[in-house]
Each structure stands twice: as structure tokens, then as C-alpha cells.
C-alpha positions, 0 to 999 in steps of 0.5 A: 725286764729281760733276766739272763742266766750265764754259764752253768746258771743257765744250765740249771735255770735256762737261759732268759726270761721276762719279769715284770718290774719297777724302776724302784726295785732293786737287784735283790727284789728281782731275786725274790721275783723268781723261785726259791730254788733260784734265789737261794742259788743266786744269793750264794758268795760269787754270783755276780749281778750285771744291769745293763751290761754293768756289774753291779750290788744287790742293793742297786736299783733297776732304774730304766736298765732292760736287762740284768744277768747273773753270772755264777762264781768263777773257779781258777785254774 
């Protein structure tokens, strides 16, 4: 599967690289997948996970979805 880091995500990660992963497995599983210093990050309270262009729970298996994106918190101004 295709992981993507958006904004200043991709900044401390890079922008995408591949796991490999079961339709069974969820959004936290690919989480878990990836460094410690990632998935602490990536747990954090407004990180947005997308599947498949398609916001998303953590909770959410990956099913035959090709790509998932995170997407850090958003800041108003």
C-alpha cells in the first residue's frame, strides 16, 4: 500500500513510501507498521487519515483501498 505524508508530515517523514499490507488490517495497523517516532506522531489529537481519497477512522479496515494519506492538524488564522 502507497502511504502518503501531506503537509508538514512529509516534512519530518518524506513524502510516500510502500507497506505491505492485508485488506484486514486497519488504519492503526499501518500505524503500527511504521517507526515509533511516526506513530507517536501520527496518533496525535488532529491527524486526519485518508483511504482512497476518503477521510476516514482509525479503526477502518483497508480493504482493496491503494493509498492512505495523513494529514497533520489544521491551525486557523
Amino acid at each position: 500500500m502507497r502511504i502518503i505524508f501531506l503537509g508538514r508530515l512529509a516534512d519530518q517523514f518524506g513524502h510516500e513510501r510502500q507497506l505491505d499490507l492485508t485488506p484486514e488490517q486497519t488504519v492503526t495497523d499501518a500505524i503500527s507498521a511504521l517507526s515509533d517516532d511516526e506513530a507517536h506522531i501520527l496518533t496525535t489529537p488532529g491527524v486526519s487519515y485518508v483511504l482512497d481519497h476518503q477521510m476516514v477512522a482509525s479503526d477502518m479496515a483497508l480493504g482493496d483501498a491503494k493509498e492512505l494519506a495523513f494529514l497533520p492538524p489544521v491551525s486557523g488564522g
